[in-house]
Biopython code that builds the backbone (N, CA, C, O; Angstrom):
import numpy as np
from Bio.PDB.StructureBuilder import StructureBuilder

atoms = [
    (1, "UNK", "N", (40.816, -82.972, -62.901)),
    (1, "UNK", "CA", (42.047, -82.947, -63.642)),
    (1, "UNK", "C", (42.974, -81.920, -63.001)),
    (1, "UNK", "O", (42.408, -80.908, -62.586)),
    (2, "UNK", "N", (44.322, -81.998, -62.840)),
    (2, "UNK", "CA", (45.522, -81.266, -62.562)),
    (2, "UNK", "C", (45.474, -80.840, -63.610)),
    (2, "UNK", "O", (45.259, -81.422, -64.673)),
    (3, "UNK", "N", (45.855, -78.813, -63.211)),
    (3, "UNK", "CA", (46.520, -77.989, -64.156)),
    (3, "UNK", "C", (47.804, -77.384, -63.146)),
    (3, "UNK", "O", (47.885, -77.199, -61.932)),
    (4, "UNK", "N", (48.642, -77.203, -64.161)),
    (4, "UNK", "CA", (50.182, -76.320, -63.252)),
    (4, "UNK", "C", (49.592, -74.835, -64.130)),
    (4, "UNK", "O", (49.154, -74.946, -65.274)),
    (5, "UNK", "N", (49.648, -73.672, -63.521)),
    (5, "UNK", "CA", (49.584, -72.224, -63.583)),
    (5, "UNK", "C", (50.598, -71.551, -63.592)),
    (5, "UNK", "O", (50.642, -70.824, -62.599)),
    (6, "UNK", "N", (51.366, -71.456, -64.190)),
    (6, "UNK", "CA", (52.773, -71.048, -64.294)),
    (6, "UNK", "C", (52.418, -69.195, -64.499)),
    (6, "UNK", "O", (51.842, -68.482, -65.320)),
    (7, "UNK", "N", (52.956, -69.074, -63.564)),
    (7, "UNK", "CA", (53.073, -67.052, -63.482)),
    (7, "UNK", "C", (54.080, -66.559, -63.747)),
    (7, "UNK", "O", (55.132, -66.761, -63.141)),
    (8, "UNK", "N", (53.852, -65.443, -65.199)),
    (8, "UNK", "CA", (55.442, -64.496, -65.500)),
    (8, "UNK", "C", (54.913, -63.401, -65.353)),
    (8, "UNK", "O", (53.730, -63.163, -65.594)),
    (9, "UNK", "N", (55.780, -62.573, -64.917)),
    (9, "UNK", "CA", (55.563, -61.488, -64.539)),
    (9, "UNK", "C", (56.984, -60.528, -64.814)),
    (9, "UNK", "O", (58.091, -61.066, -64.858)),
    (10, "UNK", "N", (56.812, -59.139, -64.979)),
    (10, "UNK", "CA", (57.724, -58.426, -65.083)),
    (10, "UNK", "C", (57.995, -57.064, -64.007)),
    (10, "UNK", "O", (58.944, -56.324, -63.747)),
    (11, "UNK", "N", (56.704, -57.203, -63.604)),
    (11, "UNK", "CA", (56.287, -55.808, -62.620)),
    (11, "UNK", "C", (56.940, -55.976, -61.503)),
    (11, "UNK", "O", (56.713, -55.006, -60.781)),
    (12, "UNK", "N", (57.868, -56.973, -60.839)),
    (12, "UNK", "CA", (58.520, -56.975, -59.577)),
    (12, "UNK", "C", (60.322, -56.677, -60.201)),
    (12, "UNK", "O", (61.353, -56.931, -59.578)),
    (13, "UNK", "N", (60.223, -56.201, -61.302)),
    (13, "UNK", "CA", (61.783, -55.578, -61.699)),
    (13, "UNK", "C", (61.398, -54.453, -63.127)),
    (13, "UNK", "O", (62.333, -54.072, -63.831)),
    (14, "UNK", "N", (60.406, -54.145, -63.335)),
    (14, "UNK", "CA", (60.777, -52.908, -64.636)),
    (14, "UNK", "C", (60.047, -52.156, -63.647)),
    (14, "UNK", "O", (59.929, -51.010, -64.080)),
    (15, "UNK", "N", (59.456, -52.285, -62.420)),
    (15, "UNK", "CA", (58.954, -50.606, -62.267)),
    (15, "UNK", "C", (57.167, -50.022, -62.378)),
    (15, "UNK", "O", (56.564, -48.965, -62.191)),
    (16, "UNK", "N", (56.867, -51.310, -62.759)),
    (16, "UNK", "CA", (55.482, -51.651, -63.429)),
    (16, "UNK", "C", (54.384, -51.302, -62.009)),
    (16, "UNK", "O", (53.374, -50.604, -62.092)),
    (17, "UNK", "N", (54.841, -51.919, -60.855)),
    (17, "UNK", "CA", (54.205, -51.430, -59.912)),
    (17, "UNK", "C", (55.267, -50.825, -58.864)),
    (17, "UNK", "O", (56.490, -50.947, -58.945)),
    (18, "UNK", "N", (54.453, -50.062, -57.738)),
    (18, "UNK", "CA", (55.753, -49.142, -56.569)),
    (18, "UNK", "C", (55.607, -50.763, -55.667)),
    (18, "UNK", "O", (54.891, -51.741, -55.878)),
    (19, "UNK", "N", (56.592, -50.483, -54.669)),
    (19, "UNK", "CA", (56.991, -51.316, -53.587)),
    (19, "UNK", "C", (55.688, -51.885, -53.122)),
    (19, "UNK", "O", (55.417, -53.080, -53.003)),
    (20, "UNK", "N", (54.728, -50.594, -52.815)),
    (20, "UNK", "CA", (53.448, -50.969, -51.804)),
    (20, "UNK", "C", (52.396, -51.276, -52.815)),
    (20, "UNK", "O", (51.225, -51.278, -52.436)),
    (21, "UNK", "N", (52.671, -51.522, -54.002)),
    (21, "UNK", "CA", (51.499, -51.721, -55.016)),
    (21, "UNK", "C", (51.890, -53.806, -54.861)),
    (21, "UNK", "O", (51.033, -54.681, -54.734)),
    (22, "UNK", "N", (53.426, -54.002, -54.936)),
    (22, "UNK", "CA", (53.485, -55.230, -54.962)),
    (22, "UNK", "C", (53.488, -55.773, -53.695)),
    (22, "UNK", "O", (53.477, -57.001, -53.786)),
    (23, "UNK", "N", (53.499, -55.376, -52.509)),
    (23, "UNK", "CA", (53.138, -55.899, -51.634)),
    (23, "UNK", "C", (51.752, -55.989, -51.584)),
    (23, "UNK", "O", (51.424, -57.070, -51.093)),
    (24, "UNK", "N", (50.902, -55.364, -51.861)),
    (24, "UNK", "CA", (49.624, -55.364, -51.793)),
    (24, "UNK", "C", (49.068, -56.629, -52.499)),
    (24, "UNK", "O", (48.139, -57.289, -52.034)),
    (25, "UNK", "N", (49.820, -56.964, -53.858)),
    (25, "UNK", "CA", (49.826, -58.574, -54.599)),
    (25, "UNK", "C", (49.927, -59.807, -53.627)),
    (25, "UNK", "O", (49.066, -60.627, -53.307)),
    (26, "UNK", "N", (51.169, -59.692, -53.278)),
    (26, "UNK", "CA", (51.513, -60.792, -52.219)),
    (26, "UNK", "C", (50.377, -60.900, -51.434)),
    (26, "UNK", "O", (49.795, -61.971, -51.265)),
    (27, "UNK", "N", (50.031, -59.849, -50.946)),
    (27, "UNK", "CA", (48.987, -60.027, -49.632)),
    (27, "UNK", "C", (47.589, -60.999, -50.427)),
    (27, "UNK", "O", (47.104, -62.057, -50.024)),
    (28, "UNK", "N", (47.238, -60.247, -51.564)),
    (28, "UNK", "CA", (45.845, -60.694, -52.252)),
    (28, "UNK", "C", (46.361, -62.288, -52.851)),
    (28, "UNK", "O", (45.447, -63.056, -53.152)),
    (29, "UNK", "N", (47.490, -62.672, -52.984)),
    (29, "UNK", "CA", (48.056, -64.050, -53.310)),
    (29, "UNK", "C", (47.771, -65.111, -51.919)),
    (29, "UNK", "O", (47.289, -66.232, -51.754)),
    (30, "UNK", "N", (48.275, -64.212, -51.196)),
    (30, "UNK", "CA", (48.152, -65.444, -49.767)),
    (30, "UNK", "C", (46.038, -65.732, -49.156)),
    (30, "UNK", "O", (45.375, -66.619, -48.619)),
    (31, "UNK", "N", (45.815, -64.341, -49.709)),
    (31, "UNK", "CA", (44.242, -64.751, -49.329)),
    (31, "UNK", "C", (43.907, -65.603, -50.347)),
    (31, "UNK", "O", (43.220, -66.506, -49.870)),
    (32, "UNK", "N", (44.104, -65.775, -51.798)),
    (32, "UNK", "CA", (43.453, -66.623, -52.619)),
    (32, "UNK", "C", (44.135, -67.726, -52.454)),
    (32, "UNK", "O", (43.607, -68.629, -53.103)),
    (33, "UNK", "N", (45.368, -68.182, -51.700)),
    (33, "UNK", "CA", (46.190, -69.391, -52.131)),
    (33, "UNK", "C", (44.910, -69.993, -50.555)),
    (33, "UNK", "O", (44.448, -71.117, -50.755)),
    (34, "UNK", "N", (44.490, -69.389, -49.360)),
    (34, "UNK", "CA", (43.380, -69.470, -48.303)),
    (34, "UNK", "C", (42.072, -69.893, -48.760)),
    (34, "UNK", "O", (41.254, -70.666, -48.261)),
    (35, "UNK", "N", (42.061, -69.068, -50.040)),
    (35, "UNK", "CA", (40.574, -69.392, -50.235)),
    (35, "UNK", "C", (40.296, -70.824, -51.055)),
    (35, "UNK", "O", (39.462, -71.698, -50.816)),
    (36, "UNK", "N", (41.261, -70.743, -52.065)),
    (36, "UNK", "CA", (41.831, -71.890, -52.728)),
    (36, "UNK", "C", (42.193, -73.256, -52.271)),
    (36, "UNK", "O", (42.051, -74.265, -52.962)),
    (37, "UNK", "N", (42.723, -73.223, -50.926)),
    (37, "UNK", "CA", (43.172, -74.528, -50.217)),
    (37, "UNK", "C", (41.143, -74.844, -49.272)),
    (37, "UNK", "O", (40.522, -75.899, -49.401)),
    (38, "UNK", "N", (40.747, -73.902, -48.651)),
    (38, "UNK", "CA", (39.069, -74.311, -48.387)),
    (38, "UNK", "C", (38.589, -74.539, -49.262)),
    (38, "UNK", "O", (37.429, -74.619, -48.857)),
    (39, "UNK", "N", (38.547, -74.780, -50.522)),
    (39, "UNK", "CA", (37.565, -74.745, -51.573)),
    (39, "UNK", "C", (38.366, -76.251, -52.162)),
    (39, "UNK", "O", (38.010, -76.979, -53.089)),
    (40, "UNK", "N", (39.388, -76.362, -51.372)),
    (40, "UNK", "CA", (40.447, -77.910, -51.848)),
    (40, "UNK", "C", (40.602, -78.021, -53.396)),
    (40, "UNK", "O", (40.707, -79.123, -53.935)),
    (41, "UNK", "N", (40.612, -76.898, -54.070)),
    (41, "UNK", "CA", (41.042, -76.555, -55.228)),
    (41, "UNK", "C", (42.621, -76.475, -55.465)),
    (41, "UNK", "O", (43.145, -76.935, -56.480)),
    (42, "UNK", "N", (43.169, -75.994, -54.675)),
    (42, "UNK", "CA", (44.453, -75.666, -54.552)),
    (42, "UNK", "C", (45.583, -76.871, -54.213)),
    (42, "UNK", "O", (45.516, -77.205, -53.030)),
    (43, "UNK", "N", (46.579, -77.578, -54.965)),
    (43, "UNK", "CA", (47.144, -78.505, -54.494)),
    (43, "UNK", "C", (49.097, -77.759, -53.710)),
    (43, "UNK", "O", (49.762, -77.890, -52.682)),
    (44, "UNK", "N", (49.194, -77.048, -55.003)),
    (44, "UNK", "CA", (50.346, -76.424, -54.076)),
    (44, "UNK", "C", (50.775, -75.005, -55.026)),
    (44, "UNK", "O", (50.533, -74.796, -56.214)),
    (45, "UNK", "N", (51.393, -74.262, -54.173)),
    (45, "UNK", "CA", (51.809, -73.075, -54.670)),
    (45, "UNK", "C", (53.026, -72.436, -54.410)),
    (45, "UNK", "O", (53.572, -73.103, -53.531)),
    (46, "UNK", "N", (53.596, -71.672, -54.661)),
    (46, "UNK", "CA", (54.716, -71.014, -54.749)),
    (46, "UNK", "C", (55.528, -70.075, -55.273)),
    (46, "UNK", "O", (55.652, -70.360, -56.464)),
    (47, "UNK", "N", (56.238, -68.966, -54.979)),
    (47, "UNK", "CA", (56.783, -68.103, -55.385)),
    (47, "UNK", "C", (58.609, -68.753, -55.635)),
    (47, "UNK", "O", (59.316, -69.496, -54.954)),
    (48, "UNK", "N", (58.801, -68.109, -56.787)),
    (48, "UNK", "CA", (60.859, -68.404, -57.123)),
    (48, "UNK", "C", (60.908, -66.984, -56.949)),
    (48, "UNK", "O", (60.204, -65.974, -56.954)),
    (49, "UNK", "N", (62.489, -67.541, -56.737)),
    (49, "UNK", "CA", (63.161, -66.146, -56.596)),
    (49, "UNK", "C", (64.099, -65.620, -58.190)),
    (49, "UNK", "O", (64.792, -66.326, -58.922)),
    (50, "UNK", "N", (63.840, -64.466, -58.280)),
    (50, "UNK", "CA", (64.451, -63.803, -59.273)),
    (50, "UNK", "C", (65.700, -64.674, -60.120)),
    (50, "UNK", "O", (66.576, -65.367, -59.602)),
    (51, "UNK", "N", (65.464, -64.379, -61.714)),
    (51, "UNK", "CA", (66.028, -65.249, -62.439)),
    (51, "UNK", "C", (67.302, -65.255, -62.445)),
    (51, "UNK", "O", (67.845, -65.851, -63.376)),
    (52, "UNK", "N", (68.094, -64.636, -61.476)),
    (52, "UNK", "CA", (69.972, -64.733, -61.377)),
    (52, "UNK", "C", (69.696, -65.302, -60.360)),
    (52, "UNK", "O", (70.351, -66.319, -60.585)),
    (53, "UNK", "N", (69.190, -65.502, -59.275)),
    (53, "UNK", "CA", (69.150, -66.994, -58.880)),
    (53, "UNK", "C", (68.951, -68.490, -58.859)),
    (53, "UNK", "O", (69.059, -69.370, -58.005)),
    (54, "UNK", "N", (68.488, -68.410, -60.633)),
    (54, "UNK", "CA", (68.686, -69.645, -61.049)),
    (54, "UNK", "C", (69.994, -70.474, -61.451)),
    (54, "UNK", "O", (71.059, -70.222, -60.887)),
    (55, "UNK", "N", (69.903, -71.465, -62.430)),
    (55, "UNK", "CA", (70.601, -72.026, -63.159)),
    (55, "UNK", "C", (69.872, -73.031, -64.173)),
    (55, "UNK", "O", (68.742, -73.506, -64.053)),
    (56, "UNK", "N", (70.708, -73.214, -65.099)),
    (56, "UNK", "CA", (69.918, -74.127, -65.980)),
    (56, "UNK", "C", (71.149, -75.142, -66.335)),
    (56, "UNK", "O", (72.196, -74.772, -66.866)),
    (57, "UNK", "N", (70.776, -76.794, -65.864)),
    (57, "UNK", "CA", (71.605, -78.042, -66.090)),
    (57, "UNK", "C", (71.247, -78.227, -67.075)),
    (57, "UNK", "O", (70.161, -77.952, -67.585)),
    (58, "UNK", "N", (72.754, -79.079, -67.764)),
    (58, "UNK", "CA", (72.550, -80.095, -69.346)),
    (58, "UNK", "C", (73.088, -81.203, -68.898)),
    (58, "UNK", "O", (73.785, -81.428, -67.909)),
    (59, "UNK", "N", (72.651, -81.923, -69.807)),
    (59, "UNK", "CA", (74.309, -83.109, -69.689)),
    (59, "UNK", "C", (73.804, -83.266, -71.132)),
    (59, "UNK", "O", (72.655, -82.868, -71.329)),
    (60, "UNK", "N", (74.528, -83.821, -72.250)),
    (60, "UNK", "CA", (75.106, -83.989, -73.221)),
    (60, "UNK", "C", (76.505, -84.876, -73.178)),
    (60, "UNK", "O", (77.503, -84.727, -72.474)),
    (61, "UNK", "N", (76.177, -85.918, -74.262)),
    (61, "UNK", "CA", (77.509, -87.157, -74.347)),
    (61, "UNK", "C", (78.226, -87.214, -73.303)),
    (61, "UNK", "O", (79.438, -87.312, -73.116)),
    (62, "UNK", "N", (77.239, -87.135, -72.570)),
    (62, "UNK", "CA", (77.878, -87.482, -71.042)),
    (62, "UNK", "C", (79.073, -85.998, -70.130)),
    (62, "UNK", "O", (79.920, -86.021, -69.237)),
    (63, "UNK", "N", (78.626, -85.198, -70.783)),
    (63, "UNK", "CA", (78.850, -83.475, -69.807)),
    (63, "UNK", "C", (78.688, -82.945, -70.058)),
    (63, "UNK", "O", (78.487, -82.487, -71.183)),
    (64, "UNK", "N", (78.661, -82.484, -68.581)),
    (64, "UNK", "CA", (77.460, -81.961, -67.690)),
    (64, "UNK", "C", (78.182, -80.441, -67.745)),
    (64, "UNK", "O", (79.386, -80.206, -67.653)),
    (65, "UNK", "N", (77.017, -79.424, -67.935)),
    (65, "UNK", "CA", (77.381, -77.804, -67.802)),
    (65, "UNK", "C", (76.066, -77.451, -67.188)),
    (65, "UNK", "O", (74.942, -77.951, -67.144)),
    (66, "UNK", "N", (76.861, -76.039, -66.584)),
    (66, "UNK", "CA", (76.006, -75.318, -65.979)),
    (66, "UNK", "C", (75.805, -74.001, -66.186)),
    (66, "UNK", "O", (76.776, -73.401, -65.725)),
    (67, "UNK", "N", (74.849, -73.099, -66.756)),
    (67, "UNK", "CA", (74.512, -71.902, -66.789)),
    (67, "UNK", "C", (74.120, -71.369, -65.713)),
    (67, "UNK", "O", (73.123, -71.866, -65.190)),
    (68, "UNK", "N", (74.713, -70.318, -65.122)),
    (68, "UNK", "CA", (74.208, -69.413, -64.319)),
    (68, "UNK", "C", (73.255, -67.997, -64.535)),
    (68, "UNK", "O", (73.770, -67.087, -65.183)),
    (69, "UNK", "N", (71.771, -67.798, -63.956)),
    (69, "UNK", "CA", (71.208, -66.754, -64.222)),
    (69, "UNK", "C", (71.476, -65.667, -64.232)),
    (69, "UNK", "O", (72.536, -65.490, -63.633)),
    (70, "UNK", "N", (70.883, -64.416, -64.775)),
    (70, "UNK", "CA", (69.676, -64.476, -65.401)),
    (70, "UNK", "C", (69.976, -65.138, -66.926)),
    (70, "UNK", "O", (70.931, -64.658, -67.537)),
    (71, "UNK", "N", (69.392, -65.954, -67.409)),
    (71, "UNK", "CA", (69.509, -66.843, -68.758)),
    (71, "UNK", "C", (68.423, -66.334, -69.819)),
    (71, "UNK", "O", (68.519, -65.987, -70.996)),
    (72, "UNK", "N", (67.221, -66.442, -68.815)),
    (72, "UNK", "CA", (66.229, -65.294, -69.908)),
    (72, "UNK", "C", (66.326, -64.271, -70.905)),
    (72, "UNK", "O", (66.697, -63.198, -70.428)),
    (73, "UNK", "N", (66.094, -64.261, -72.237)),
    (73, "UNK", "CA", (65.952, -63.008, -72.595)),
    (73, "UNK", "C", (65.133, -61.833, -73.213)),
    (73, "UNK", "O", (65.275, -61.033, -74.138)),
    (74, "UNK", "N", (63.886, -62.215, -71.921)),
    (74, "UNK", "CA", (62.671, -61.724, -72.462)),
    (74, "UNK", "C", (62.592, -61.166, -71.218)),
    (74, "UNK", "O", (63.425, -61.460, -70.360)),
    (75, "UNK", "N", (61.272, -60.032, -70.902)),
    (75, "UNK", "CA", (61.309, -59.187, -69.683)),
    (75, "UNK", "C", (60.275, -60.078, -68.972)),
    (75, "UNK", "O", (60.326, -59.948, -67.749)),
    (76, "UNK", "N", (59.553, -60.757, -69.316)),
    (76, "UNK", "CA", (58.877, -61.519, -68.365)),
    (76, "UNK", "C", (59.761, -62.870, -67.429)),
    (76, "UNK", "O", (60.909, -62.746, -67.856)),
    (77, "UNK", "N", (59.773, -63.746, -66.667)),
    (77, "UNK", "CA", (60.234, -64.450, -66.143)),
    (77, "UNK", "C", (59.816, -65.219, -65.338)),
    (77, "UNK", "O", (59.611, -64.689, -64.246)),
    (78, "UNK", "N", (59.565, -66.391, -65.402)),
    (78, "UNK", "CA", (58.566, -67.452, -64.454)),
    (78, "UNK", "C", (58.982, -66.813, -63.149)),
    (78, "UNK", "O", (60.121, -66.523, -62.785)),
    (79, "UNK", "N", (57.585, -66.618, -62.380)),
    (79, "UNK", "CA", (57.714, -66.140, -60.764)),
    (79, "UNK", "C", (57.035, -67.002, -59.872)),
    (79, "UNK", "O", (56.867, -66.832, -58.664)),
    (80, "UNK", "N", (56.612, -68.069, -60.676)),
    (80, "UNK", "CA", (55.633, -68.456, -59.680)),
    (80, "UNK", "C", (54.938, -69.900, -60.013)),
    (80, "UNK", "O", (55.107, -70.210, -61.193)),
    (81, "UNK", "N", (54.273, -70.758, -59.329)),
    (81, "UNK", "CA", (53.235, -71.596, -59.871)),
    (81, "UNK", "C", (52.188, -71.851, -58.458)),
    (81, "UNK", "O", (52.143, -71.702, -57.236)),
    (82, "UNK", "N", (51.381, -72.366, -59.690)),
    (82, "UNK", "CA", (50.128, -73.125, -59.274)),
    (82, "UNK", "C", (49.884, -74.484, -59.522)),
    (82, "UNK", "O", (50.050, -75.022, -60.617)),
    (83, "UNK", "N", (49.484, -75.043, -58.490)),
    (83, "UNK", "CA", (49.277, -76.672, -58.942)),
    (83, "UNK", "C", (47.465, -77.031, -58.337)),
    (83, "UNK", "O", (47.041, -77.199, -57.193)),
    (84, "UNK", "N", (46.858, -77.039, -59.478)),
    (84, "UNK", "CA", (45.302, -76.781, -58.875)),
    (84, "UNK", "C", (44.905, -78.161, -59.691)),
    (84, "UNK", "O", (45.514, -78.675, -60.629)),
    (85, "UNK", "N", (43.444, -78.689, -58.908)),
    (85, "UNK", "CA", (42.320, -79.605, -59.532)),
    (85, "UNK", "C", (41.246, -78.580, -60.013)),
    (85, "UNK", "O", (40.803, -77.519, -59.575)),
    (86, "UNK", "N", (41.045, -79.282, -60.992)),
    (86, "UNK", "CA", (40.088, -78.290, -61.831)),
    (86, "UNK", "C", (38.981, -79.097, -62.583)),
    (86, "UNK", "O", (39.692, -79.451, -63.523)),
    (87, "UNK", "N", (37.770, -79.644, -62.856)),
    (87, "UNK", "CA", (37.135, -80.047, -63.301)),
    (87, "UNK", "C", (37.399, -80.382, -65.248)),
    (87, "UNK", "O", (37.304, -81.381, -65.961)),
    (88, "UNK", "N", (37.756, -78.925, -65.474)),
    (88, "UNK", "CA", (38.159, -78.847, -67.104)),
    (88, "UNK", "C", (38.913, -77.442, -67.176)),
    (88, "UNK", "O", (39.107, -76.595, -66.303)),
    (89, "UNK", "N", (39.307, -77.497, -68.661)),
    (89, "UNK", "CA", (40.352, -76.083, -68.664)),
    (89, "UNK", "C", (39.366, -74.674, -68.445)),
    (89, "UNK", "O", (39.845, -73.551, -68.602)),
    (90, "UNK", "N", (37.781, -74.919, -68.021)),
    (90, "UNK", "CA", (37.109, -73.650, -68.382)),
    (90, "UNK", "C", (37.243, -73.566, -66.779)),
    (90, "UNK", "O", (37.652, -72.591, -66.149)),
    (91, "UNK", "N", (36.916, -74.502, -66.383)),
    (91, "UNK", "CA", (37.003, -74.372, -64.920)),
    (91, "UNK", "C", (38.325, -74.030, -64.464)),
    (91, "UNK", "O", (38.328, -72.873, -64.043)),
    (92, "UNK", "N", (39.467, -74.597, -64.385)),
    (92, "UNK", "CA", (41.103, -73.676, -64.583)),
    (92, "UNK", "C", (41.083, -72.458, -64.906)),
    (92, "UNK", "O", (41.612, -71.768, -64.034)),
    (93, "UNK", "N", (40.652, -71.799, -65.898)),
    (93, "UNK", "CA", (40.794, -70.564, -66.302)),
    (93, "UNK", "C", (40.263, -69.887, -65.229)),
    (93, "UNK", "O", (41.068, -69.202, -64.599)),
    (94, "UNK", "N", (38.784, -69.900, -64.745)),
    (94, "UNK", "CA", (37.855, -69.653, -64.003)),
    (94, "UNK", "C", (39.127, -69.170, -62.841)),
    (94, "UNK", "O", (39.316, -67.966, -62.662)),
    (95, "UNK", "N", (39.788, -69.991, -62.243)),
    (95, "UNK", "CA", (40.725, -69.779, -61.310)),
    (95, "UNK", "C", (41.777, -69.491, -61.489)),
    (95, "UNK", "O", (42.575, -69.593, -60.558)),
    (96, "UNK", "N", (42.155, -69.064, -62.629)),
    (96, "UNK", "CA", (43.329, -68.294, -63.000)),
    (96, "UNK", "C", (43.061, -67.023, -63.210)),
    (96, "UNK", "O", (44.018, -66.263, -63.064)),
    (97, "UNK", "N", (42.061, -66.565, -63.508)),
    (97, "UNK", "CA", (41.650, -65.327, -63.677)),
    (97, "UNK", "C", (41.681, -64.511, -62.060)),
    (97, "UNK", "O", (41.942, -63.329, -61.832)),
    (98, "UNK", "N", (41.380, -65.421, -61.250)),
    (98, "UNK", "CA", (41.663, -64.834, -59.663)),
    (98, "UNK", "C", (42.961, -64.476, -59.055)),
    (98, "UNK", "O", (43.165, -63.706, -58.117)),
    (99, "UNK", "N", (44.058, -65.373, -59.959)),
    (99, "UNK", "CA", (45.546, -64.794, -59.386)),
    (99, "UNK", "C", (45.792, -63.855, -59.463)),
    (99, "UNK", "O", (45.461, -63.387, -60.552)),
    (100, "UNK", "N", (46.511, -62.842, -58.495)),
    (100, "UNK", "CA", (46.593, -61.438, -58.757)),
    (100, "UNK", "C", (47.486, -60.695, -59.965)),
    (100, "UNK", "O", (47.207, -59.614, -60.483)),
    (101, "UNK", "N", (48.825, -61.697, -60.331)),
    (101, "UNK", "CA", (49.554, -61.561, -61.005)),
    (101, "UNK", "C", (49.369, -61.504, -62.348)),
    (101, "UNK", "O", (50.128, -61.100, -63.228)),
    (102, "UNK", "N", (47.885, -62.116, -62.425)),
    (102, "UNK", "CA", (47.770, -62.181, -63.863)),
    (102, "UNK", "C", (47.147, -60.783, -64.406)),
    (102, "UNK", "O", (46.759, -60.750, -65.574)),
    (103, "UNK", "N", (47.043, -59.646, -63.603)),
    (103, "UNK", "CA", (46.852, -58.560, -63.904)),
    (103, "UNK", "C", (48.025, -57.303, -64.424)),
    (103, "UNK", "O", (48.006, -56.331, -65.178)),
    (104, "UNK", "N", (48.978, -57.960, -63.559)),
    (104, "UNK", "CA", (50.385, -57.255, -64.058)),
    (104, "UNK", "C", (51.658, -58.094, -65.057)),
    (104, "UNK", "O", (52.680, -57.588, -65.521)),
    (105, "UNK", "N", (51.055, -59.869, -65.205)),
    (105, "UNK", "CA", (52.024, -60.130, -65.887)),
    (105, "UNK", "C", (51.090, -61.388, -66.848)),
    (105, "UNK", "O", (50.103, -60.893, -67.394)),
    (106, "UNK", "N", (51.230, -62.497, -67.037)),
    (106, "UNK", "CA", (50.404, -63.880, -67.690)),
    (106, "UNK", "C", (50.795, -64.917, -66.768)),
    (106, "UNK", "O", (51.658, -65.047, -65.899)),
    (107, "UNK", "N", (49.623, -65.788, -67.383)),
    (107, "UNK", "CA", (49.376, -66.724, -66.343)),
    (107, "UNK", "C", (49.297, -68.058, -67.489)),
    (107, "UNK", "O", (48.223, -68.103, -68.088)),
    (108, "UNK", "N", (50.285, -69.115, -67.849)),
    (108, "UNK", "CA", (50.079, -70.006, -68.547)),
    (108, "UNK", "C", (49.423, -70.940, -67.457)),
    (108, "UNK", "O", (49.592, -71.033, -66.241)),
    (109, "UNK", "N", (48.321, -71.829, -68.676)),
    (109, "UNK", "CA", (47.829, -73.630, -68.000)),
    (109, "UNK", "C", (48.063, -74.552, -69.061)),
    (109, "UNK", "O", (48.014, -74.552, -70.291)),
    (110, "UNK", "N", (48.393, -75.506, -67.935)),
    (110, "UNK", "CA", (48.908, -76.728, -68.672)),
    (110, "UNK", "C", (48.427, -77.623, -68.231)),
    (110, "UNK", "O", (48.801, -77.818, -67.075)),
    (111, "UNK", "N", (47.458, -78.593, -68.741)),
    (111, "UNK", "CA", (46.852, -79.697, -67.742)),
    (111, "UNK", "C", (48.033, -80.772, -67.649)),
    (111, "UNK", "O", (48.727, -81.044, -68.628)),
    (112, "UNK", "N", (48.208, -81.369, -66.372)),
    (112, "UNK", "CA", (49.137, -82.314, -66.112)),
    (112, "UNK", "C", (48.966, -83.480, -66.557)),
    (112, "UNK", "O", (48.245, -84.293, -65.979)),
    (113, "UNK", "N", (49.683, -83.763, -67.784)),
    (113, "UNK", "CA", (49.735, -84.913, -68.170)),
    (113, "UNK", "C", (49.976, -86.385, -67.718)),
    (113, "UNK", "O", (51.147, -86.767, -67.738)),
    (114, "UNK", "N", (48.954, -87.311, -67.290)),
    (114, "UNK", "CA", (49.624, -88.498, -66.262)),
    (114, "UNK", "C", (50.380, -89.714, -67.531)),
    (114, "UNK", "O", (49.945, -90.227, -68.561)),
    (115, "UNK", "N", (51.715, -89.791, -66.769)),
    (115, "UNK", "CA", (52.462, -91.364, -67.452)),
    (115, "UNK", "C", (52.054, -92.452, -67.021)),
    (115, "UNK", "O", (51.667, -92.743, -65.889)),
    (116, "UNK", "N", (52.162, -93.228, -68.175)),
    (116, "UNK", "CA", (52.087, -94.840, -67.135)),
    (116, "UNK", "C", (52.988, -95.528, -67.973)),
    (116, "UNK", "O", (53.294, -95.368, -69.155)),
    (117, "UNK", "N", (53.364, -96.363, -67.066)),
    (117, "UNK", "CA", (54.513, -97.306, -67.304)),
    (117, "UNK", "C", (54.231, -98.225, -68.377)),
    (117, "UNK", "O", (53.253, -98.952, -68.202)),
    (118, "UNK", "N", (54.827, -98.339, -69.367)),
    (118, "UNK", "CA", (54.863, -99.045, -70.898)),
    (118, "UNK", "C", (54.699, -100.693, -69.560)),
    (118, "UNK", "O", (55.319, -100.714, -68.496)),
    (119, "UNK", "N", (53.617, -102.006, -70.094)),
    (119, "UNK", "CA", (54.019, -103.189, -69.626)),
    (119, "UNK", "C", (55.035, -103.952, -69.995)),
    (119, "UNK", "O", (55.240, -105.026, -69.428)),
]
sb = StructureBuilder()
sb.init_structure("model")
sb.init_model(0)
sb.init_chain("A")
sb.init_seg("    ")
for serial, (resi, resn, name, xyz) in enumerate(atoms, 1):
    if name == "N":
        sb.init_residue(resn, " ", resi, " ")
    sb.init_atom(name, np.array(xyz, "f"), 0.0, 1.0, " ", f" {name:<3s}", serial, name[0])
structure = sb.get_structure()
């Protein structure tokens, strides 16, 4: 089964860790996203960039607006995901507990729900 691992974190803007504490993350991210892709657990991964580089689209009765970031107003902020195969959610967890981030911020799972086309 697909789970998405969605990572928030706050420690790469309140201060939570120094410069070389979060580089040291990154580094332990790229060995597990390594260990993760040999173990063919891992389907894809990725870091976003800080939430004023987002935006958030609507459309409504037909217009369309656009919010510009930061839109959040909580100190955490999606930084990241995971897109892993996982046997079951114990087994997911199992591998969420290895992300580094989930030590300085949370780590939601969501098993990926598959659609199928109404006949």
């Amino acid at each position: 089964m697909r789970y998405v691992c969605l990572i928030y974190n706050s420690a790469d803007i309140d201060g939570t860790q120094t410069r070389a504490e979060a580089e040291e993350t990154v580094r332990e991210h790229f060995r597990l996203d390594e260990q993760l892709l040999r173990d063919g657990t891992l389907i894809y991964a990725d870091a976003l960039e800080m939430p004023d580089k987002g935006s958030v689209l609507r459309v409504r009765n037909n217009e369309f607006s656009i919010t510009d970031g930061p839109y959040v107003e909580t100190k955490e902020h999606l930084a990241g995901l995971y897109v892993i195969e996982a046997a079951d959610l114990e087994e997911a967890r199992s591998v969420v507990a290895r992300i580094p981030c989930a030590r300085v911020g949370a780590v939601e799972i969501r098993p990926v729900r598959v659609l199928t086309f109404p006949e």
